[in-house]
VMD Tcl script that draws the C-alpha trace (Angstrom):
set ca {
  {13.51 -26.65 36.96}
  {15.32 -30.16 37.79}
  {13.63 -32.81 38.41}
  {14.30 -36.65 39.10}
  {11.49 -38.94 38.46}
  {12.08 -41.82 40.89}
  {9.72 -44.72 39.13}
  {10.09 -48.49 37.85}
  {7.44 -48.69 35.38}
  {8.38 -47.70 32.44}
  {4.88 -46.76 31.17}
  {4.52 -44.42 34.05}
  {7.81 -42.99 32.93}
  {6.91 -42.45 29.80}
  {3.42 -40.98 31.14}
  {4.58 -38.68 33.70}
  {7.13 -37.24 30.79}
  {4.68 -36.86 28.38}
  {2.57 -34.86 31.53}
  {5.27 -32.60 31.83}
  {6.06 -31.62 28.69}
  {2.97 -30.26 27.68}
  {2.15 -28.23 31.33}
  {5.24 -27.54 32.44}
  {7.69 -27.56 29.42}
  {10.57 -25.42 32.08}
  {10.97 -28.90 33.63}
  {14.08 -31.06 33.10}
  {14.14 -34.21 33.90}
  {18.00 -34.94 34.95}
  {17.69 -38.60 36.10}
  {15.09 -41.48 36.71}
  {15.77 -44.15 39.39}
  {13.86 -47.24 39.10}
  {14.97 -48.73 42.40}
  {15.81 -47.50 45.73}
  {19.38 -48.81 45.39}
  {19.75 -46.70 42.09}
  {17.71 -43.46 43.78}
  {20.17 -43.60 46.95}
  {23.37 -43.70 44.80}
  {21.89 -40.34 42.88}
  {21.50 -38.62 45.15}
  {24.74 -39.35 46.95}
  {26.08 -37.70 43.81}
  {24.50 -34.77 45.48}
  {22.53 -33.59 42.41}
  {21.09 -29.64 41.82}
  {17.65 -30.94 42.15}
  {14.15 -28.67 42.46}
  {12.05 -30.88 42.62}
  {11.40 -34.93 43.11}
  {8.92 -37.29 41.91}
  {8.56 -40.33 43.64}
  {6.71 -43.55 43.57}
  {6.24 -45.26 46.48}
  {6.47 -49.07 45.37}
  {9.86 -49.72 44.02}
  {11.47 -52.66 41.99}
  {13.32 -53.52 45.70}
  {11.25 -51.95 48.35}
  {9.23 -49.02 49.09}
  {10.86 -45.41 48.57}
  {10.38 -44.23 52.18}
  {14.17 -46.52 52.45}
  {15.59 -44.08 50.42}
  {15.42 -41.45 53.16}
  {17.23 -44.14 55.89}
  {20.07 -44.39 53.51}
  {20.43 -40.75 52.26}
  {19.49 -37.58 52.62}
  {16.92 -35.86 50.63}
  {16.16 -32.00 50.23}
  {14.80 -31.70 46.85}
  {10.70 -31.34 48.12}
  {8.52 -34.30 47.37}
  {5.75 -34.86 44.76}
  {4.57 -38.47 45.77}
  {3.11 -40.91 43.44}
  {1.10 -43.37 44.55}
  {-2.01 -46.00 43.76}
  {-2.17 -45.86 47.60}
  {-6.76 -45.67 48.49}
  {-7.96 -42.76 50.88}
  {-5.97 -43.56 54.20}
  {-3.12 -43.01 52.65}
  {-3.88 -39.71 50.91}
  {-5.55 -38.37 54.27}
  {-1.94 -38.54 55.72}
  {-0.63 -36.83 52.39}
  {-3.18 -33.84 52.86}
  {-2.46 -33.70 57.03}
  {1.45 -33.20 56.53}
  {0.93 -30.69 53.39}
  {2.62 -32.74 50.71}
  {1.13 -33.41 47.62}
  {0.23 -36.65 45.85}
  {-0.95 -37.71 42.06}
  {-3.17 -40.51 42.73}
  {-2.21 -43.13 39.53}
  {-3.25 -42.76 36.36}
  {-1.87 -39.15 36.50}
  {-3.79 -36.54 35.14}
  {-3.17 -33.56 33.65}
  {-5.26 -31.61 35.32}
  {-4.16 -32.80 38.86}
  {-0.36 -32.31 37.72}
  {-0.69 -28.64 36.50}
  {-2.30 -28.32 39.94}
  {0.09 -30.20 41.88}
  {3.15 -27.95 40.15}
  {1.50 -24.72 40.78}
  {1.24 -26.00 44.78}
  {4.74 -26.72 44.88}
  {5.29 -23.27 43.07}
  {3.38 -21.51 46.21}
  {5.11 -23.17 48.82}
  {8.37 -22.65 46.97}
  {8.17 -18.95 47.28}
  {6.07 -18.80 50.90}
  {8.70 -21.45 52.36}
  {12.35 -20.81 52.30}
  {14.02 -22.68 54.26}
  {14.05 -26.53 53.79}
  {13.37 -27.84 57.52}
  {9.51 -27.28 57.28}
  {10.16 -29.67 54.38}
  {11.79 -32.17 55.82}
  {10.08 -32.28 59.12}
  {6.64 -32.68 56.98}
  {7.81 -35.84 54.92}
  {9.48 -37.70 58.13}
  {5.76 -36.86 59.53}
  {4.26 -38.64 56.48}
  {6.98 -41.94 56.62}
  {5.85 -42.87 59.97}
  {2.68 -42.29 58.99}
  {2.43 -44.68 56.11}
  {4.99 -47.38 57.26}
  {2.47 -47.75 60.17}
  {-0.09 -48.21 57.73}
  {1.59 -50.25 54.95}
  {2.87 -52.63 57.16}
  {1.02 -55.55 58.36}
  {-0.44 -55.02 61.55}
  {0.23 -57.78 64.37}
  {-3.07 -58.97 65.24}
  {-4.25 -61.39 67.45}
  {-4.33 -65.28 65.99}
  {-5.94 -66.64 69.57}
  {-6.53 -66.42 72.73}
  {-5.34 -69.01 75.17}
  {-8.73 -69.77 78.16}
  {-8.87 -71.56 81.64}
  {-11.55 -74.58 81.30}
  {-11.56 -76.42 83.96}
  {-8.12 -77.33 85.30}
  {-6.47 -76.87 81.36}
  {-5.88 -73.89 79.13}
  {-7.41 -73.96 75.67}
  {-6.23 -72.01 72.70}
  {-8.92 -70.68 70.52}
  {-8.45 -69.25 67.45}
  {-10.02 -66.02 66.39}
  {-11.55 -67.87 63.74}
  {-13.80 -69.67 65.60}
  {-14.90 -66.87 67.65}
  {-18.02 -65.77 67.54}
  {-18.27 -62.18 69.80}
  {-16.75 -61.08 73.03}
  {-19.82 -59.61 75.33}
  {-19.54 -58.06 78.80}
  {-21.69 -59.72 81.38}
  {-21.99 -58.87 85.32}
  {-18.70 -57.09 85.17}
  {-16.60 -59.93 83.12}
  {-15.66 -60.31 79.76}
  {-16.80 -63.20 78.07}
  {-15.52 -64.83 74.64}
  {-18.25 -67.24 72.88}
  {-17.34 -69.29 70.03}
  {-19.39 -70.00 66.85}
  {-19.62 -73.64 68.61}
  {-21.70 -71.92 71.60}
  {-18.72 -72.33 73.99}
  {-18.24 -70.04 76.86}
  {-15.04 -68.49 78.42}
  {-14.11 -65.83 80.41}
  {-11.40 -63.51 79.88}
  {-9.26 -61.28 81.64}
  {-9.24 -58.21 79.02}
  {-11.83 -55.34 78.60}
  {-13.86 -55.02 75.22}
  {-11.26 -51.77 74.78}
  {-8.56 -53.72 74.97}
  {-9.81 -56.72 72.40}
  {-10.42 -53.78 69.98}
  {-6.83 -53.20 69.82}
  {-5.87 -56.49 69.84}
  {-8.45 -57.94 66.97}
  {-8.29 -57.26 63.04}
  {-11.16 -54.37 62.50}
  {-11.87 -55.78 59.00}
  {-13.21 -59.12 61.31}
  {-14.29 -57.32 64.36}
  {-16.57 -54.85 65.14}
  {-17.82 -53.23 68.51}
  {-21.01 -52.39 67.60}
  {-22.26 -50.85 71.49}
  {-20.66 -50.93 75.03}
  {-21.55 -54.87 75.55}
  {-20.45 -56.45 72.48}
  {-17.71 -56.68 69.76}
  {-18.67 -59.43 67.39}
  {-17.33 -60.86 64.92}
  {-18.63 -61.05 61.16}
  {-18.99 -64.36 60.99}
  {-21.41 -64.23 63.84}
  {-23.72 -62.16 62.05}
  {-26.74 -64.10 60.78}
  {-29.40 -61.05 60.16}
  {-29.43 -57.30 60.74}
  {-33.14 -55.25 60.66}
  {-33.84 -51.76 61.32}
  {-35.15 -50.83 64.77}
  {-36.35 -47.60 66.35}
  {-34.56 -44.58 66.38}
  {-31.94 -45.61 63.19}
  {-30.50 -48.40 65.36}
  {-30.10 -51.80 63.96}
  {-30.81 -55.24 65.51}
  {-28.48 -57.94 64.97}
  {-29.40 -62.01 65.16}
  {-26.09 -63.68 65.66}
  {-25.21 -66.99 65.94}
  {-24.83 -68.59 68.27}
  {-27.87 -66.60 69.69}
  {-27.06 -64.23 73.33}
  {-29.12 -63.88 75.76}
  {-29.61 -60.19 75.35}
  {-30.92 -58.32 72.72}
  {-27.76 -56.52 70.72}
  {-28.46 -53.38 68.76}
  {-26.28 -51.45 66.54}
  {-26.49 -47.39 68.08}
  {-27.04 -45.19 65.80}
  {-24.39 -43.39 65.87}
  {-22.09 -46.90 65.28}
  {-25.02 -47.76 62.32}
  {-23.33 -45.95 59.47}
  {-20.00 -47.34 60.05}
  {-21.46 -51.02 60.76}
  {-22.88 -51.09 57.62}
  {-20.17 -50.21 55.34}
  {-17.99 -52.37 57.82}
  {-20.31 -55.33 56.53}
  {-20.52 -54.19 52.86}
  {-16.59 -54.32 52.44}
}
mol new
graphics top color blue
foreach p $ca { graphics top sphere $p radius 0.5 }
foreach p [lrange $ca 0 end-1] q [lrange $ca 1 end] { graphics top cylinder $p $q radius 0.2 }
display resetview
């Protein structure tokens, strides 16, 4: 079996080799590419490959440029220190993944998945099809997403910009949105609490029921309440009581613990 083991760390290198030796000692290892540069001029050469191990942070970029600049057909064991969200879109488009440090156990395992799918799958499209699914995937997620820095509001007869920052929660009140600062300010708005979700940073944001989406800054105290709800005293205090459903609970909690 040829392999290429496309990697920049040399330690990992010398890992994954090691790996390989002793659970699958029919392996070859024909060529490793630290780079993307060096991986797209291999496998220009057009190389009799089986099989591809791939890391996805590179000495010059991440690995999914390889497949912009060449084409690959060799199927795809990826290699990653990537946490869960990544790894959920490994297991939805059927590709496997050795989360780093590599084990043995979970290479032998990974190996005899690619030997299953080798014999059940013959023809390389299903492949292919499956890793573009997985790029877009990732780059979506790897890349930094373009949230909202502020919001510009009408006061009086001038616009104010207000930076997310300084914003406290966004509340929905007799059929208008309304943004409130940590300074107690109040604006109106011309978006929907739906449409701020999309807009605002999740890791800062949270919509914990149908009136508000606060912010974590805002959040002063949280105590249980009937029915595995939670009540919330944020600052600057609303007028209305805000609870935490209890279906949202689980979620707002490890939203807060992070």
């Amino acid at each position: 079996m040829n392999v290429l083991l496309i990697e920049d760390e040399e330690l990992a290198v010398f890992r994954l080799t090691e790996l390989l030796s002793e659970v699958a000692p029919q392996v070859r290892i024909v060529q490793t590419t630290p780079s993307v540069e060096a991986s797209v001029a291999y496998l220009k050469t057009a190389p009799d490959l089986d099989l591809i191990f791939m890391d996805i942070e590179l000495a010059d970029g991440q690995s999914f440029e390889i497949f912009d600049q060449t084409t690959v057909s060799a199927p795809i064991i990826f290699t990653t220190s990537y946490d869960e969200y990544a790894i959920k879109a490994f297991k939805v488009n059927s590709i496997d993944y050795l989360l780093k440090p590599i084990k043995q156990q979970e290479l032998a395992a990974s190996l005899e998945k690619y030997d299953q799918l080798n014999h059940r799958l013959h023809s390389q499209p299903v492949q292919v099809i499956a890793i573009d699914a997985l790029i877009q995937q990732l780059r979506q997620q790897t890349q930094p997403a373009d949230y909202r820095r502020r919001f510009l509001v009408r006061h009086l007869s001038q616009w104010l910009p207000i930076d997310v920052t300084d914003i406290a929660y966004f509340h929905y009140e007799e059929r208008v949105t309304l943004l409130r600062t940590l300074g107690g300010q109040k604006y109106s708005l011309d978006y929907n609490l739906e449409e701020l979700e999309d807009m605002l940073d999740p890791s800062l944001f949270f919509r914990v029921n149908r009136q508000f989406l606060i912010s974590i800054n805002s959040v002063q105290q949280i105590h249980s309440y009937f029915h595995h709800k939670l009540k919330l005293v944020l600052k600057p205090a609303p007028t209305d009581e805000v609870l935490v459903s209890r279906e949202r609970a689980t979620d707002f909690r490890k939203w807060m613990g992070k």
